[in-house]
N, CA, C and O atoms as CSV, one atom per row, in Angstrom:
chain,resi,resn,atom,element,x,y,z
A,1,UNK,N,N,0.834,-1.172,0.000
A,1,UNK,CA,C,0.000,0.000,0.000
A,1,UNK,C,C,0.887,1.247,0.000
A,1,UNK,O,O,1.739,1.325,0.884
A,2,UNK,N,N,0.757,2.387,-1.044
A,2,UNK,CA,C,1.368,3.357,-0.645
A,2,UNK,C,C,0.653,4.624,-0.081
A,2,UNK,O,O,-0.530,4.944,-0.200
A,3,UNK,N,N,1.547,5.184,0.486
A,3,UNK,CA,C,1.210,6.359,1.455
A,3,UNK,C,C,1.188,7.501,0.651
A,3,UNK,O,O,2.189,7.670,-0.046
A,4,UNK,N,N,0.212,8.397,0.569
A,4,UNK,CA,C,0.292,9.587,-0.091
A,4,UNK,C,C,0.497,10.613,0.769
A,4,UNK,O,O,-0.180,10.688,1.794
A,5,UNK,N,N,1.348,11.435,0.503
A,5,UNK,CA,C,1.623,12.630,1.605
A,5,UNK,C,C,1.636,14.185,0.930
A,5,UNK,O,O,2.422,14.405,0.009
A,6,UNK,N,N,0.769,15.218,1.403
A,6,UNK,CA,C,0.460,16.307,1.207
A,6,UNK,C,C,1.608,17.763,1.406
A,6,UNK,O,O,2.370,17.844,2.369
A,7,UNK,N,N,1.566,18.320,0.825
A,7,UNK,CA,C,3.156,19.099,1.164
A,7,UNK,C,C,1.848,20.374,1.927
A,7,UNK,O,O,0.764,20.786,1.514
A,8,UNK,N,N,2.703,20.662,3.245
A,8,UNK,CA,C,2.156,22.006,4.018
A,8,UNK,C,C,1.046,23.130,3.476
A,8,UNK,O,O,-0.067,23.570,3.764
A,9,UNK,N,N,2.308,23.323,2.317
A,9,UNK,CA,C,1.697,24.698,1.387
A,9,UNK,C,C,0.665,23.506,0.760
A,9,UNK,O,O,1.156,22.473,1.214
A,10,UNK,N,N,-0.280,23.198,0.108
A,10,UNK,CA,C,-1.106,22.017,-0.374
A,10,UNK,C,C,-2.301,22.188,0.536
A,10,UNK,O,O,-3.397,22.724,0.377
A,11,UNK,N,N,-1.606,21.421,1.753
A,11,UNK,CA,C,-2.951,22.002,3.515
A,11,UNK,C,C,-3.534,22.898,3.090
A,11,UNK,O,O,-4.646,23.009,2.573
A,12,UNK,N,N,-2.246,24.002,3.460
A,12,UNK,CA,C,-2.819,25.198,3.150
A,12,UNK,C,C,-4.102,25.942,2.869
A,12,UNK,O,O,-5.027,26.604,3.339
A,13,UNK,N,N,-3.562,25.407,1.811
A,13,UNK,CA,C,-4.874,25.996,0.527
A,13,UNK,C,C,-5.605,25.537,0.982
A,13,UNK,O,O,-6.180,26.235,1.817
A,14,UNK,N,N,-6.181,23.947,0.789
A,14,UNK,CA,C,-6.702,23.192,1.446
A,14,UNK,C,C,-7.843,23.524,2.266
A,14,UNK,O,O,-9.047,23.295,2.147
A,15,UNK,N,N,-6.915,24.326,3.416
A,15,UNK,CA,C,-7.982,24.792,4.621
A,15,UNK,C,C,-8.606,25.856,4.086
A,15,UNK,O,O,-9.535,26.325,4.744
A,16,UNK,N,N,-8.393,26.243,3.292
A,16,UNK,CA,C,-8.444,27.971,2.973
A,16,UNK,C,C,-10.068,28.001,2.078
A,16,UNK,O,O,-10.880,28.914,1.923
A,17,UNK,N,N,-10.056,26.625,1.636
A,17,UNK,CA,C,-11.440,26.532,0.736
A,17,UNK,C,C,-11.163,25.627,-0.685
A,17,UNK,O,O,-12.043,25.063,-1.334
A,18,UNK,N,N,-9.871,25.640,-0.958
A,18,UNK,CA,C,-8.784,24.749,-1.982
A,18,UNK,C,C,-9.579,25.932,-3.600
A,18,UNK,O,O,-9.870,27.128,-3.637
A,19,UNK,N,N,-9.640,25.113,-4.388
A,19,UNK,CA,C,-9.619,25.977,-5.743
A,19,UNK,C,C,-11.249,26.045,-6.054
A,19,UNK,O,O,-11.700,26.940,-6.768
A,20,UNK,N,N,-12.094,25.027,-5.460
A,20,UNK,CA,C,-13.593,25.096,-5.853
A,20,UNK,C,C,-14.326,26.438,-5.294
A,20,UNK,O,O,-15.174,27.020,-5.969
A,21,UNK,N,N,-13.979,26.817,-4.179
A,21,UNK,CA,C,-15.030,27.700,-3.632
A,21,UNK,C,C,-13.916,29.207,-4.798
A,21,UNK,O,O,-14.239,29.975,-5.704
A,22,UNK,N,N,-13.071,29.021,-4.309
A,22,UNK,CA,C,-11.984,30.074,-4.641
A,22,UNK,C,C,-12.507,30.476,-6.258
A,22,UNK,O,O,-12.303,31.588,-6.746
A,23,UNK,N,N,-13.202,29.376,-6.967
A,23,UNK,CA,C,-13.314,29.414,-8.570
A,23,UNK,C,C,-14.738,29.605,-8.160
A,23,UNK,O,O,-14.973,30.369,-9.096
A,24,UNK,N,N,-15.400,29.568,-7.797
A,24,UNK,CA,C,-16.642,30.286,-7.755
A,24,UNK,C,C,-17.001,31.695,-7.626
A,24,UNK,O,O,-17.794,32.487,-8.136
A,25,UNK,N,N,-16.048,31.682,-6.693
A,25,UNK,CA,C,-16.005,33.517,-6.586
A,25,UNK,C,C,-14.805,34.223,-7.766
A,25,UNK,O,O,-14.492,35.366,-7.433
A,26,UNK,N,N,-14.336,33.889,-8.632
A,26,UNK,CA,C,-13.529,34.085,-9.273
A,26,UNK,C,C,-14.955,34.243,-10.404
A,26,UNK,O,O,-15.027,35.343,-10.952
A,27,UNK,N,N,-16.063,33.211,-10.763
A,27,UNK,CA,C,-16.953,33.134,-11.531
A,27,UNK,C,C,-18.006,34.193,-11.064
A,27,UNK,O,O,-18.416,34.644,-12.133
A,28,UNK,N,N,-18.581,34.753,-10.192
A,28,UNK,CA,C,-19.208,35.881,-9.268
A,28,UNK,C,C,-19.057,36.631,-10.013
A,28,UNK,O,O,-19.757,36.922,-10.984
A,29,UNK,N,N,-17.602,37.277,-9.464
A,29,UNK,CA,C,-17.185,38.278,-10.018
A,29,UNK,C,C,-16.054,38.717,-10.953
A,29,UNK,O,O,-15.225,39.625,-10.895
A,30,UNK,N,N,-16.358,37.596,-11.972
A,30,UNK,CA,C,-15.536,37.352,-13.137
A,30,UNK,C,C,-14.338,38.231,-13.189
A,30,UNK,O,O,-14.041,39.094,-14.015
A,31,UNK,N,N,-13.905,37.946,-12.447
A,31,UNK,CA,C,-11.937,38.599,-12.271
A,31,UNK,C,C,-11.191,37.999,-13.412
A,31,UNK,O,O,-10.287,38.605,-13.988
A,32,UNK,N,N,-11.553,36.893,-13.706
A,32,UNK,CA,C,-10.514,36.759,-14.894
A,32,UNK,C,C,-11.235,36.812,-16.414
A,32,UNK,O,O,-10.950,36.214,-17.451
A,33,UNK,N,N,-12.195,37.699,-16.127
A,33,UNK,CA,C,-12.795,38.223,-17.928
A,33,UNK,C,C,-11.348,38.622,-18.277
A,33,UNK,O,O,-10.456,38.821,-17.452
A,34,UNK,N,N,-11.258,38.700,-19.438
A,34,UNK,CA,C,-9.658,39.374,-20.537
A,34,UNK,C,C,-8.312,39.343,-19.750
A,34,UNK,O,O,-7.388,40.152,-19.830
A,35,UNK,N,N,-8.413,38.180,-18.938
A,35,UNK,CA,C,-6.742,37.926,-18.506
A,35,UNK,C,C,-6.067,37.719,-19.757
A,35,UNK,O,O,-6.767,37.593,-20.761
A,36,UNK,N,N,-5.118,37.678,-19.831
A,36,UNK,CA,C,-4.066,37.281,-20.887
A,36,UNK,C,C,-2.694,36.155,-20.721
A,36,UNK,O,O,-2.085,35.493,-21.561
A,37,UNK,N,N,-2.543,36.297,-19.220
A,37,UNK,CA,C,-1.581,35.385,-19.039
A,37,UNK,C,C,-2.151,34.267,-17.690
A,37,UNK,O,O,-2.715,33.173,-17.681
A,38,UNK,N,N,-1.591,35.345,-16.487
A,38,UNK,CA,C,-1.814,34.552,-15.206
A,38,UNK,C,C,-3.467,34.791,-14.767
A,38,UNK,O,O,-4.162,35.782,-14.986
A,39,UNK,N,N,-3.839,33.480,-14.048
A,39,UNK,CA,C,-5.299,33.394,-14.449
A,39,UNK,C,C,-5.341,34.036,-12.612
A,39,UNK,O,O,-4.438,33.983,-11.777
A,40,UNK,N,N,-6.452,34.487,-12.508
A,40,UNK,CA,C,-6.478,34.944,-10.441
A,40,UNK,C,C,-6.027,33.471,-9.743
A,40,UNK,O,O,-4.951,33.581,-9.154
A,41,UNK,N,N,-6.506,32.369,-9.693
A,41,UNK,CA,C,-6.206,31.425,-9.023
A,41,UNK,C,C,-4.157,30.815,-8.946
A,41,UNK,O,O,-3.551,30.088,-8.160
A,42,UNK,N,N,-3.798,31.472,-9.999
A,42,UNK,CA,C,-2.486,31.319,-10.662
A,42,UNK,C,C,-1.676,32.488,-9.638
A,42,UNK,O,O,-0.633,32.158,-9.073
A,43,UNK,N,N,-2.215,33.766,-9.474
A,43,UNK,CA,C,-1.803,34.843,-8.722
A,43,UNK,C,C,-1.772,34.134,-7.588
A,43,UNK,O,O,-0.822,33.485,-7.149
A,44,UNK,N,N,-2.896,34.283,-7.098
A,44,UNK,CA,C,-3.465,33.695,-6.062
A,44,UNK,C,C,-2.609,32.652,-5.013
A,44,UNK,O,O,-2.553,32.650,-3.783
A,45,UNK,N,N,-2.111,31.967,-5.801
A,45,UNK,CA,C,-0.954,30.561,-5.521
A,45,UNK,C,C,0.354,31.483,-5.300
A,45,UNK,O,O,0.828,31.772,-4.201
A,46,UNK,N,N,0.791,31.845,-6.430
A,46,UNK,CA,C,2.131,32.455,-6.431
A,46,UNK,C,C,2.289,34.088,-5.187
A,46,UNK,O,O,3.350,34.192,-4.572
A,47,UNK,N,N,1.498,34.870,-5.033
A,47,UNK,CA,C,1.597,35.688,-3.980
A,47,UNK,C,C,1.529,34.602,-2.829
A,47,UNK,O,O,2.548,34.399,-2.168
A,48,UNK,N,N,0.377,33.902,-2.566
A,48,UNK,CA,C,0.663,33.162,-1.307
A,48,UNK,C,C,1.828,32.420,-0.762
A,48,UNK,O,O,2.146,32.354,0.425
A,49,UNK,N,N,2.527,31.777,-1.949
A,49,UNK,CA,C,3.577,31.135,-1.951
A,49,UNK,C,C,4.896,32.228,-1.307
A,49,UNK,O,O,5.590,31.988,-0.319
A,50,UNK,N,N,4.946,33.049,-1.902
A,50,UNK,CA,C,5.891,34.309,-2.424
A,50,UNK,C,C,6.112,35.053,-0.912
A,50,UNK,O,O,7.205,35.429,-0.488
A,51,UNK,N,N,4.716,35.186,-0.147
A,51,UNK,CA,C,4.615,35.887,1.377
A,51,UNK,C,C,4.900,34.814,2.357
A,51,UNK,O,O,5.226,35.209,3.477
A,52,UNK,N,N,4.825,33.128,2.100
A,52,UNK,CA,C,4.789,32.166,2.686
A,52,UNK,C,C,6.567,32.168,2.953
A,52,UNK,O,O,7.195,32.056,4.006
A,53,UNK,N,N,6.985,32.321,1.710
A,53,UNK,CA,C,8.770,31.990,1.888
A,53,UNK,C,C,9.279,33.814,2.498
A,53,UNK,O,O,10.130,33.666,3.375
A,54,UNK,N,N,9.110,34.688,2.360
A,54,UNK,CA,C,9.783,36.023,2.578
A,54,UNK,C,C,9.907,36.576,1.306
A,54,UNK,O,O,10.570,37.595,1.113
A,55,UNK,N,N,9.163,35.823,0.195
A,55,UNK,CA,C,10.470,36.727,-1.241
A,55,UNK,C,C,10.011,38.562,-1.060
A,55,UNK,O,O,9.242,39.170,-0.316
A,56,UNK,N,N,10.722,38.863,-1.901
A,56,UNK,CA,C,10.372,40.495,-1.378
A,56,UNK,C,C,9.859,40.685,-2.982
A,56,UNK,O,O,9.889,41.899,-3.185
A,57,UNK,N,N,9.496,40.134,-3.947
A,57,UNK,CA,C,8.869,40.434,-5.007
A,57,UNK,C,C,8.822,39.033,-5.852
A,57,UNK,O,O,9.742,38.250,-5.616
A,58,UNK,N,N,7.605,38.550,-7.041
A,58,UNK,CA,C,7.769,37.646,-7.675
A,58,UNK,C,C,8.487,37.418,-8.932
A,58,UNK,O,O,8.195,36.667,-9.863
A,59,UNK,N,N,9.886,38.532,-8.721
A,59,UNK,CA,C,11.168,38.061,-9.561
A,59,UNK,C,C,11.948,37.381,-8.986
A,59,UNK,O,O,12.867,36.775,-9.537
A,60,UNK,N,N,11.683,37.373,-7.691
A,60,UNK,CA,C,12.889,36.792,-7.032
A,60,UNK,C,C,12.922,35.673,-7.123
A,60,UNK,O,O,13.856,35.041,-6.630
């Protein structure tokens, strides 16, 4: 049997509502009408990630 194991940042989200509720309200209030690249849920990940480690901007 193998063991599946969840990485922290994963929880995370997880607790937070994970991508279903998060994409509902993304559908509400259609935040990503005429994106072009990064979709809100894509932001969304990468700022959290980004404040989670210290980076001081998402070039770093």
């Amino acid at each position: 049997m193998q063991r599946s194991t969840k990485s922290i940042f994963a929880q995370l989200v997880q607790l937070m509502g994970g991508k279903i509720e998060f994409q509902n309200l993304v559908n509400k209030y259609q935040s990503d009408k005429g994106t072009k690249g990064l979709t809100t849920w894509g932001q969304f990940i990468a700022m959290l990630f980004c404040q989670l480690t210290g980076a001081g901007s998402l070039r770093e």
